[in-house]
N, C-alpha and C positions, 0 to 999 in steps of 0.2 A: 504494500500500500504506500506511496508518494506521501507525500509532507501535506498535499493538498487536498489531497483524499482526505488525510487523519482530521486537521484540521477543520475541514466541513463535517466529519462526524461529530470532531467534539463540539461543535456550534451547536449541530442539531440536538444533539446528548443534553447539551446545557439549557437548549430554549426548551427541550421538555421538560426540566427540573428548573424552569424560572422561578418556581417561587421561592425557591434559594440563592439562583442566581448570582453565586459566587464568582463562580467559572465564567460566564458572560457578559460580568463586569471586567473581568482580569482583559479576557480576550476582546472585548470592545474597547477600551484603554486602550489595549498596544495596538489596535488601527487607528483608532483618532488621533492617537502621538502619531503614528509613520504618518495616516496625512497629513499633520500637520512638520512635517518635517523633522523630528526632533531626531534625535541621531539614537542608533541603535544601543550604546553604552546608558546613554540617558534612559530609552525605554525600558530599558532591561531591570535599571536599577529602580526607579520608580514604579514599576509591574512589581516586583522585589518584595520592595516596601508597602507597596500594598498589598499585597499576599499576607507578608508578616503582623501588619495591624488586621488584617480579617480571620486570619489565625488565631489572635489574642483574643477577639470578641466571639468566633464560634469556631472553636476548637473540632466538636463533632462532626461539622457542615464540611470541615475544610479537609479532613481525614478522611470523608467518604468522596470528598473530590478528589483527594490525590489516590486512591483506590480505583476508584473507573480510568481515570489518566492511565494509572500503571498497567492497565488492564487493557488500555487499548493500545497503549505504547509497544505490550506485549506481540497483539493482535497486528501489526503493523510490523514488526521485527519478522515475524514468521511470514505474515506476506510477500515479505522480499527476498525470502529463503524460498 
């Protein structure tokens, strides 16, 4: 599975669990910095830092997101095998 592939799953994955909507803010943020220019170190770190403060406020929401990530990260390794 391509980077462009995975990425439109986890869109789709996340607008179905909007009403947690953790994953969907992460990944909305790093398109509106790239349009808006900001440079990749920038995004990366400010994605970062917000991850880590939504981490702090919901610990459970953010451990079941990095669980489906892992999960399709997996899913995506073995596609390209």
């Amino acid at each position: 599975m391509n980077m462009g592939k995975m990425k439109a799953s986890m869109e789709g994955e996340t607008v179905m669990h909007r009403g947690e909507g953790l994953g969907r803010l992460i990944i909305d943020l790093d398109a509106v910095l790239g349009e808006a220019a900001v440079s990749m170190s920038s995004r990366d770190d400010l994605c970062w830092s917000v991850g880590y403060a939504l981490q702090e406020l919901y610990p459970e929401k953010i451990a079941e997101l990095h669980k489906r990530m892992d999960m399709m990260w997996r899913l995506a390794s073995t596609d390209e095998n």
